[in-house]
C-alpha positions in Angstrom: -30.3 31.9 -11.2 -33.8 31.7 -10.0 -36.2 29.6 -12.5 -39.6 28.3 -12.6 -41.2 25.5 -14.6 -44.4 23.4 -14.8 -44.5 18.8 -14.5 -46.7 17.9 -17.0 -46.0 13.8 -18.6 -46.4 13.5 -21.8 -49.2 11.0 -21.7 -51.2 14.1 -19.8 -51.1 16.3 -22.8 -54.6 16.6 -24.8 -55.2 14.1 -28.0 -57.8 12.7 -29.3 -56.2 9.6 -29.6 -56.2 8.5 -26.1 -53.0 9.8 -24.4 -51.0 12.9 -24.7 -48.4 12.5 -27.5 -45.9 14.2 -29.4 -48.3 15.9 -31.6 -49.5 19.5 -31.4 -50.9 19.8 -28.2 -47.2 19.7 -27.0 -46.2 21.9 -29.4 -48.7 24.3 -27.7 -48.0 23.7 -24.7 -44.1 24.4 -24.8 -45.5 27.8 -26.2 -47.3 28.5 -23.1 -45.0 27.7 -20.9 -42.5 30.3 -22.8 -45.3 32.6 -23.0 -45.6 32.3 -18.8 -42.0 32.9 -18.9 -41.2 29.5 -17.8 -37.7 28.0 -17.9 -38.2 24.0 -17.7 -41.1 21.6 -18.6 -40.6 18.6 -16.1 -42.1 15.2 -17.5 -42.2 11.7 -15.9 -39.9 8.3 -17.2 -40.2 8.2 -21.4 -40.2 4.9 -21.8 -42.9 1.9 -22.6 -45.1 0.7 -19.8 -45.9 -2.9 -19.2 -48.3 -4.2 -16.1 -49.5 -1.3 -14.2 -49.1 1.1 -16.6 -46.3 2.9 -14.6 -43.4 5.1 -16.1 -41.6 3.6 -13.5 -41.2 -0.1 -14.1 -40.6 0.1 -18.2 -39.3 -2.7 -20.6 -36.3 -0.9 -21.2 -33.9 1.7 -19.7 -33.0 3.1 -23.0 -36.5 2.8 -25.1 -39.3 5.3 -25.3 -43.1 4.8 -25.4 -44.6 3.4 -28.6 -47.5 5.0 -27.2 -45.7 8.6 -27.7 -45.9 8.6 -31.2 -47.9 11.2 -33.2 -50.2 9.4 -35.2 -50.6 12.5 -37.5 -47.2 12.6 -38.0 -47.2 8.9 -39.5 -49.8 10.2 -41.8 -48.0 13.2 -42.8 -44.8 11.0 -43.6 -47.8 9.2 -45.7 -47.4 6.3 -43.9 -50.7 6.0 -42.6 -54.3 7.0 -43.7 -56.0 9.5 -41.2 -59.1 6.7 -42.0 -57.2 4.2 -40.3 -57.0 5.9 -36.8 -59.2 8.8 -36.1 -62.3 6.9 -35.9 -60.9 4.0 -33.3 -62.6 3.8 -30.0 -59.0 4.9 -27.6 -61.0 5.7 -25.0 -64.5 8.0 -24.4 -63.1 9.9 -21.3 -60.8 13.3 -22.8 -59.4 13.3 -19.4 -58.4 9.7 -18.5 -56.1 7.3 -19.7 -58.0 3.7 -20.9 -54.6 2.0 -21.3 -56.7 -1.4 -22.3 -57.8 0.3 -25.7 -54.6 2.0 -26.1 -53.0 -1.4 -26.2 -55.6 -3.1 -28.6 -55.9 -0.2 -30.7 -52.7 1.4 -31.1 -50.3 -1.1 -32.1 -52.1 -2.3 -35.4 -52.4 1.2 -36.1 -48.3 1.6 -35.8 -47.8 -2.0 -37.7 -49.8 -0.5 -40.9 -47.4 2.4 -40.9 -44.6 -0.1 -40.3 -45.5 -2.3 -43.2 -45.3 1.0 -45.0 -41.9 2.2 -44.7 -39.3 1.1 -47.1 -37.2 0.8 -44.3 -34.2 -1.4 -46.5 -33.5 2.0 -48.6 -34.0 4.5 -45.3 -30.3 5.3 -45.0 -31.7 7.4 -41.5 -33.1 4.4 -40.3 -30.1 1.9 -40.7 -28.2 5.0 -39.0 -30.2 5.1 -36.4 -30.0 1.4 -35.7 -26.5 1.7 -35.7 -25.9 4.1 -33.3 -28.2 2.3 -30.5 -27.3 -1.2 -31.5 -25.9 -1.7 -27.9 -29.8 -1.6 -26.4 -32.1 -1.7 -29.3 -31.0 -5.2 -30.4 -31.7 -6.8 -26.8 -34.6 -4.8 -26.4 -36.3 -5.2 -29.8 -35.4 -9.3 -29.4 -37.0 -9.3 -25.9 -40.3 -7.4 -27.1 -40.8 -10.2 -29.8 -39.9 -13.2 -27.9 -42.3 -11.7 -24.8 -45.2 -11.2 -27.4 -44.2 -14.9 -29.0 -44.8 -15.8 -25.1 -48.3 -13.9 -24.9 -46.6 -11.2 -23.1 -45.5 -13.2 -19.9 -42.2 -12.1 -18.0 -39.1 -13.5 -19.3 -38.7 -15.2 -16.0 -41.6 -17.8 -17.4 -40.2 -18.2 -20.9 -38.7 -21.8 -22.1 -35.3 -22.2 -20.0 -33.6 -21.8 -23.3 -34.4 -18.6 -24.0 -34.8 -17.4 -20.4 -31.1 -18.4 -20.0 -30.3 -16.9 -23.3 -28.4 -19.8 -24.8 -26.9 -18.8 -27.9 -29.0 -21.0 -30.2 -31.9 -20.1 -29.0 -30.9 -16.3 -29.5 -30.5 -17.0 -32.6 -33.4 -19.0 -33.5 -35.6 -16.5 -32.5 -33.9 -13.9 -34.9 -34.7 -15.7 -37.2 -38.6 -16.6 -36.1 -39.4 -12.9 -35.3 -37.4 -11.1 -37.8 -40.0 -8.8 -39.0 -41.4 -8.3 -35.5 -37.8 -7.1 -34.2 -38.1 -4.8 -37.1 -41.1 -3.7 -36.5 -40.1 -2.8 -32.7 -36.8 -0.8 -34.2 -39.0 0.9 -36.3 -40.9 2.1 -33.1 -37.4 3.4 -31.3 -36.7 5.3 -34.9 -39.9 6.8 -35.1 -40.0 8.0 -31.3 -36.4 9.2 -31.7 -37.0 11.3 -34.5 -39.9 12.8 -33.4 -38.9 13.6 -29.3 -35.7 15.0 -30.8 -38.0 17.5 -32.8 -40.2 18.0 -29.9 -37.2 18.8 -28.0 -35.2 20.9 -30.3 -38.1 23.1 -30.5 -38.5 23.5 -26.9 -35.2 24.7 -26.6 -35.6 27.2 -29.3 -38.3 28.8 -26.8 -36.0 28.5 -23.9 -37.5 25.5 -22.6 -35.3 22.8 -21.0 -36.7 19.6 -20.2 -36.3 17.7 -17.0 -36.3 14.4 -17.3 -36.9 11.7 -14.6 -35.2 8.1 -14.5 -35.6 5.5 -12.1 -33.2 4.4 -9.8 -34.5 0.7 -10.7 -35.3 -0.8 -13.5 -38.0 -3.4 -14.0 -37.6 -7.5 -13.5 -40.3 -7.4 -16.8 -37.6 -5.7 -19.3 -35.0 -6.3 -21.6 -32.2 -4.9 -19.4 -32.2 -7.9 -16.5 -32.7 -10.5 -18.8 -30.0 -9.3 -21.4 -27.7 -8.3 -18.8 -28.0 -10.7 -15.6 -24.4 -10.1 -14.2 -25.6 -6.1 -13.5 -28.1 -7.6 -11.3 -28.0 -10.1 -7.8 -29.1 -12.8 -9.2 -28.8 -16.6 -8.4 -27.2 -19.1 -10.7 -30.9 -19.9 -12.2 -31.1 -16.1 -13.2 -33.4 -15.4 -10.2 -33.7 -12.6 -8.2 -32.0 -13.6 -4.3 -33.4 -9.9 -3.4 -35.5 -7.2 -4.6 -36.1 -3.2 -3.8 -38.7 -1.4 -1.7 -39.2 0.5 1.1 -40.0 -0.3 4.7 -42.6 0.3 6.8 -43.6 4.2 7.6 -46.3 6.6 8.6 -47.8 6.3 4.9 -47.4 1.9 4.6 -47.8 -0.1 7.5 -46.1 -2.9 5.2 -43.7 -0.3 3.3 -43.9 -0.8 -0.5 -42.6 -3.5 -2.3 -41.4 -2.6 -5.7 -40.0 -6.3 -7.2 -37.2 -4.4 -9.0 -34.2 -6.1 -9.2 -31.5 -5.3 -7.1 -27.9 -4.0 -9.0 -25.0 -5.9 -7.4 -23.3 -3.0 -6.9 -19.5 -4.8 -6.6 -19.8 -5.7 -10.5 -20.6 -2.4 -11.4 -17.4 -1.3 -9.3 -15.5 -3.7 -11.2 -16.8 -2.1 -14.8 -15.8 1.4 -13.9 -19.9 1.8 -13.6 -19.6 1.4 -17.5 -23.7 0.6 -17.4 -24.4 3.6 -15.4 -22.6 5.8 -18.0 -24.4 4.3 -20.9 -27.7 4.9 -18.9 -26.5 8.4 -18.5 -25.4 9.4 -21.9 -29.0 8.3 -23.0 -30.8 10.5 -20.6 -28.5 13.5 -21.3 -29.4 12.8 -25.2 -32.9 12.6 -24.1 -33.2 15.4 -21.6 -31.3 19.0 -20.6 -32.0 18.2 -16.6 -32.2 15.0 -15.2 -34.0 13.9 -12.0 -32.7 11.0 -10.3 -35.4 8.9 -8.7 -35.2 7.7 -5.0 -31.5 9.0 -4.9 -31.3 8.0 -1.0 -31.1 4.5 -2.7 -27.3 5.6 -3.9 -26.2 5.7 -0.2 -28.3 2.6 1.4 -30.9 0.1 -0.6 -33.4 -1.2 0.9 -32.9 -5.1 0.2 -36.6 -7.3 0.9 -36.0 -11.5 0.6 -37.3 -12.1 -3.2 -40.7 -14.3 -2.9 -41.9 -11.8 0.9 -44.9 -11.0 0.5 -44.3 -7.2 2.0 -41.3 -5.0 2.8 -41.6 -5.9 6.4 -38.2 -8.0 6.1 -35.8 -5.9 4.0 -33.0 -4.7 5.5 -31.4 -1.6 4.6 -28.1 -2.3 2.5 -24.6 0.0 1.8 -24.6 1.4 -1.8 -22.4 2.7 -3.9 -21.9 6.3 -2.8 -19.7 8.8 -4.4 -17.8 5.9 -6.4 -20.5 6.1 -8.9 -21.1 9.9 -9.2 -17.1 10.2 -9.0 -17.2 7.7 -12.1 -20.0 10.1 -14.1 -18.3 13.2 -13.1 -15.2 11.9 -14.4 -16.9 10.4 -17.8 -19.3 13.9 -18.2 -17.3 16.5 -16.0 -20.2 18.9 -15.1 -23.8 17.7 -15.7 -27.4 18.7 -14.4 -29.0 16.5 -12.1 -31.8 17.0 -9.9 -31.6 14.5 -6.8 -35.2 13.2 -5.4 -34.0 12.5 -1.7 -37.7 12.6 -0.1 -38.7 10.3 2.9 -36.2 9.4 5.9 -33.2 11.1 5.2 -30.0 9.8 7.5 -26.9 11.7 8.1 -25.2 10.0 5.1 -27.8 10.6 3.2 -27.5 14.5 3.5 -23.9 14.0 3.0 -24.1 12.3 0.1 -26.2 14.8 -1.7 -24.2 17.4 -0.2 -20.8 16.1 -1.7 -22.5 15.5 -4.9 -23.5 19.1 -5.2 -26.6 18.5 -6.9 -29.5 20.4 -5.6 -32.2 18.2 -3.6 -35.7 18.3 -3.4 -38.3 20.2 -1.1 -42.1 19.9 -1.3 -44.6 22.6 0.2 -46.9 19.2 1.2 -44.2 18.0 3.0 -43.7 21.4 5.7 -47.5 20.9 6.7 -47.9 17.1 7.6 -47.3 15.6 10.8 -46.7 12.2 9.9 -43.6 13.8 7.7 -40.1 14.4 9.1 -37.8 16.9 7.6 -36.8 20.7 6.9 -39.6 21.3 3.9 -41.0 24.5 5.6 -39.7 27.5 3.5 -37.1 29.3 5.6 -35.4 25.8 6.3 -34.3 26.0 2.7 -30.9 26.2 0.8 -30.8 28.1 -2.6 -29.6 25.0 -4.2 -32.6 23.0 -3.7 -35.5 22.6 -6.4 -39.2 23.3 -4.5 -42.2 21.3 -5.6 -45.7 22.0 -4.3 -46.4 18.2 -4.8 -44.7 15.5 -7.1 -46.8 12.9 -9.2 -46.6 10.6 -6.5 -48.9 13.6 -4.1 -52.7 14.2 -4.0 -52.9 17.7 -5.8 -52.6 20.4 -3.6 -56.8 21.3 -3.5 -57.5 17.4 -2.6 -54.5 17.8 -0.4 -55.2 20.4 1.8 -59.4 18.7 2.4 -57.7 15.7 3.6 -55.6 17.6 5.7 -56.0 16.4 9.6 -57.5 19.8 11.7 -54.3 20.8 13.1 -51.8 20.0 10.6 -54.8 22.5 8.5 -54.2 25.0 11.2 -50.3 25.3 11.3 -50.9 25.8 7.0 -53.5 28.4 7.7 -51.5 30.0 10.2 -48.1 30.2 8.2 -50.0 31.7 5.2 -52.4 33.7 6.8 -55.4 32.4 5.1 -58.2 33.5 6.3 -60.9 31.8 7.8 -63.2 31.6 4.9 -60.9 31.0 1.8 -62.0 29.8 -1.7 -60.0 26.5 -3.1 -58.8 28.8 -6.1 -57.6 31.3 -3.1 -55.7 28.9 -0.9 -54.2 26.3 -3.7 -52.5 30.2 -5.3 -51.4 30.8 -1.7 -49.3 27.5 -1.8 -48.6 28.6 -5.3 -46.9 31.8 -4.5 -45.3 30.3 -1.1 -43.4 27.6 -3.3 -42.3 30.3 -5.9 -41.5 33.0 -3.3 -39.5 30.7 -1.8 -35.2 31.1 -1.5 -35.1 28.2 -3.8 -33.1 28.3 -7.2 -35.4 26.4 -9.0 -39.8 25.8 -8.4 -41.9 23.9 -10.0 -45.6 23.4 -9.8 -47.7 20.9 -11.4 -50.2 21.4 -14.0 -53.1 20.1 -11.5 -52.5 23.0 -9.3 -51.8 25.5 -11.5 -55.7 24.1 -12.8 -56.6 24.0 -9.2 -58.2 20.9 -9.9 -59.0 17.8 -7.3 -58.6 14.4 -6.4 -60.0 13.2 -9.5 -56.7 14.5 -11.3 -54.1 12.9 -9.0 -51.6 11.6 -11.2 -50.6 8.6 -8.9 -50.8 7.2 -5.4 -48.2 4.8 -4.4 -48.6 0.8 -3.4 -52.4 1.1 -5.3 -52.9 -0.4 -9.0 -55.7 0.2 -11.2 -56.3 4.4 -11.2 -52.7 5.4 -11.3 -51.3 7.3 -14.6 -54.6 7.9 -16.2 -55.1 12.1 -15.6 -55.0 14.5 -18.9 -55.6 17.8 -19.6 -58.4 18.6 -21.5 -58.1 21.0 -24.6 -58.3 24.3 -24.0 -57.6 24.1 -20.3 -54.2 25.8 -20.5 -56.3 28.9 -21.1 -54.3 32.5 -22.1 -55.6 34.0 -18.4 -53.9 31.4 -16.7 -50.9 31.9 -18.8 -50.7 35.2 -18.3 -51.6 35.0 -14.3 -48.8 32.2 -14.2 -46.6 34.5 -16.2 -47.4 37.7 -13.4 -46.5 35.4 -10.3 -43.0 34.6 -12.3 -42.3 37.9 -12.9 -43.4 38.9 -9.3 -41.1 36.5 -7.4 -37.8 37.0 -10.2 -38.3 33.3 -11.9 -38.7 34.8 -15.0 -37.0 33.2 -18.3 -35.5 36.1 -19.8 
């Protein structure tokens, strides 16, 4: 079935209190996308972002973004005063992230509304902790002890601790009782108020694709509470860590830090991690996108303490054991698999045997320094075409940087003509992506906006600017919903 949808993150949504939420504005938007006749609202990692401010390295696997939370909801609840929030400094720029006042501001504000709830008679709430006990203890422990250690890494807590030695465990429960509390509290509220957010979608005919990383982040509750899933050394260090090597884009290829998985223990378990990771995102999301998927087949494995990816080497994963194992646990599930970059043979067999589609993006087919099949009529049907991801320069910023004859082979293919307006030529990308054979397309907000550089959402191996674009108010106009809603009726993508 052919099928559009729009990649919006959450944190890109319009609020007035510093970063898109689940408050109205997403309420809105999911009613524009069904009144484009989309099918699927694509959104980047849910959980809470620590140094960097990236979806992608989070404290937890299984947590969501404090930061998420609709204030106005608390106040509804009548757990906070609309006095206490609405007139806190979160940030002057409407269409920028300032993730410094986020942190200072936001977190008293959700600790008044904390101190609120008569969480001991909240039958929901006890519930709820309940049900995710196997995460939300480690991961509301390890927020409190890392705060208790002025929000250093756990690999520079006391050795007690760091080793997790059972009395210091349980010392600390004690200590930060009402802080691990506090951090439930958080998971609760999110929970309750993405499932809401969700079920709603749905009831439009929205699906929502969600994205996980393949990794998850040294900083976070999942290496330290679970070592054994990692390759570690005896003193709970990392021996190697992930990245990628060298290419046209990095001289010194990027070098992530994540912790590698030691892939043999994980064999041993029957992948039993992998399918609690699963059953969460499939809980959380209708579609899920698998991040750097290639890493399923070969890892790239960089000497812990390099300075760049120069040294990795590329390492054998676990294949089809794993996706065997899930397919076997879930029997038929929906996952996207983001194969971009230097695909080898067993790559492409590996996605193949999986059966999932792949990935294709329209930047991709006009850049030289890029290898692989992404111009149109290389596709398959079961494939999912982007014009750009988060990780690209939008497609108006794009195609200015473009070198003069990779600008000429895109001219050429489309046809544009030589004096083309940006609105013109970003719609021509538009309708090549959605014209395309491909099952699925989906476009980003920025392009559908048209906008610039200025609203790249994040450009890899940099720190410091990444994350930050939002939407203003009002910029999801009812012209471009209805021109959106023409093109998917025009090329067959529309959600009937």
């Amino acid at each position: 079935m052919r099928a559009s949808g729009i990649l919006l993150p959450i944190s890109s949504l319009p609020s007035p209190y510093g970063i898109g939420c689940f408050s109205a504005a997403a309420y809105e938007f999911i009613d524009r996308l069904a009144e484009a006749g989309q099918t699927y609202w694509q959104i980047l990692p849910l959980g809470p972002t620590g140094y960097g401010d990236s979806p992608y390295q989070s404290f937890s696997a299984f947590a969501g973004n404090p930061y998420f939370i609709d204030l106005d909801a608390l106040a509804e609840e009548g757990l906070l005063k609309k006095e206490e929030y609405q007139k806190l400094d979160f940030g002057r720029d409407e269409q920028n992230v300032d993730y410094a006042k986020l942190y200072e501001h936001r977190f008293p504000v959700l600790w008044k509304a904390y101190l609120r709830a008569d969480l001991a008679r909240d039958a929901d709430f006890q519930e709820f902790c309940k049900a995710e006990e196997s995460w939300l203890c480690d991961y509301s422990l390890y927020m409190a002890v890392k705060n208790r250690f002025n929000g250093k890494c756990w690999g520079d807590w006391d050795e007690d601790i760091r080793l997790r030695k059972p009395e210091a465990i349980e010392r600390y429960r004690r200590y930060c009782k009402e802080e691990i509390e506090f951090y439930c509290f958080l998971q609760y509220q999110f929970m309750k108020q993405w499932e809401r957010l969700k079920a709603y979608a749905n009831s439009r005919g929205i699906q929502i694709i969600g994205d996980i990383p393949i990794y998850v982040a040294f900083d976070g509750s999942d290496s330290w509470a679970n070592p054994e899933l990692f390759q570690f050394n005896e003193e709970r260090r990392p021996v190697q860590v992930a990245g990628c090597p060298p290419d046209a884009f990095s001289a010194d290829g990027q070098l992530w830090g994540n912790p590698l998985y030691d892939w043999k223990y994980h064999e041993q378990t029957g992948y039993a991690w992998w399918i609690r990771r699963m059953e969460r995102c499939f809980k959380l999301y209708d579609v899920v996108r698998v991040d750097h998927f290639r890493g399923f087949d070969e890892y790239y494995s960089i000497p812990y303490g390099d300075d760049t990816a120069a040294n990795g080497r590329w390492q054998k994963g676990p294949g089809m054991k794993l996706f065997r194992a899930l397919q076997e646990h879930f029997g038929t599930v929906s996952i996207i698999a983001e194969d971009l970059g230097y695909l080898t043979d067993s790559v492409l067999k590996l996605v193949a045997d999986t059966g999932y589609p792949n990935m294709k993006v329209i930047e991709f087919a006009f850049d030289s320094r890029e290898a692989g099949n992404y111009l149109p009529y290389n596709y398959p049907h079961n494939c999912v075409v982007y014009t750009g991801t988060h990780d690209n320069q939008t497609l108006a910023a794009w195609y200015d940087e473009l070198t003069q004859e990779d600008r000429e082979q895109a001219k050429a293919y489309l046809d544009l003509p030589e004096e083309c307006s940006r609105e013109s030529m970003v719609w021509s990308f538009i309708r090549l992506a959605l014209g395309s054979v491909a099952d699925t397309a989906i476009i980003p907000m920025q392009d559908y906006l048209c906008r610039g550089a200025e609203a790249r959402m994040n450009q890899p191996s940099t720190l410091g600017k990444n994350w930050r674009w939002r939407m203003s108010a009002g910029e999801f106009t009812s012209e471009l919903t209805q021109k959106i809603s023409s093109m998917t009726k025009l090329y067959g993508r529309e959600n009937r």
